[in-house]
N, C-alpha and C positions, 0 to 999 in steps of 0.2 A: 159603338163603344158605350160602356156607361158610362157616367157621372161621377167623380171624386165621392158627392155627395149621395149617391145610390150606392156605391160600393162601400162606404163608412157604414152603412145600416146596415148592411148584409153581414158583416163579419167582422167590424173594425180595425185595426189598423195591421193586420197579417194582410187580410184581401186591398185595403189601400197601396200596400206596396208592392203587392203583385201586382195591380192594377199597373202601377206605374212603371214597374218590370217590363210587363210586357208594351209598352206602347215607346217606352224608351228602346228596347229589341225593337220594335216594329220601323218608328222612325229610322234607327240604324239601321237596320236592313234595307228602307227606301233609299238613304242617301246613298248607300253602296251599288243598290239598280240604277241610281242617277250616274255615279262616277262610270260606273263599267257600261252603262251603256252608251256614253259618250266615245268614253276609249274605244269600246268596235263600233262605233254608228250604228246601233240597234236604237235605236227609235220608239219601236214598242215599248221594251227594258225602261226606256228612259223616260216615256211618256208615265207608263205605270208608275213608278219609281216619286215622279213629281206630284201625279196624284196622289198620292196616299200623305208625300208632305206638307202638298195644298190645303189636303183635307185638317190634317190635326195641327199644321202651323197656322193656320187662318186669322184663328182669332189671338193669335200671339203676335203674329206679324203687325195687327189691327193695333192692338195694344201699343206695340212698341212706338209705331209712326206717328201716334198720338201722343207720346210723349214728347217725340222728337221734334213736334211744331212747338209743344208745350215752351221746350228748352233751348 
């Protein structure tokens, strides 16, 4: 995926919110292979599913917990 800051030079703020479109769709679409693959115990489904929000929640999750000692 690009960079907020890669996609702001390439087009400015039309490509900034597609950007964000699609990765907002993207995460929503993981959460949904996480829910459903729990409900049939598909595994795979669920595994993929958490990678993809491992991958783009990481440094958000990072973020947060560091607040949370903060406060």
């Amino acid at each position: 995926m690009e960079s907020s800051t890669e996609v702001q030079k390439q087009g400015g703020r039309g490509h900034f919110l597609v950007h964000h479109a699609r990765t907002s769709w993207m995460l929503a679409s993981a959460l949904m292979a996480v829910v459903a693959g729990i409900a049939t115990l598909n595994l795979i489904l669920t595994d993929s599913g958490m990678a993809i929000l491992n991958h783009h929640l990481g440094p958000l999750m990072a973020h947060l917990s560091r607040l949370n000692r903060q406060g």
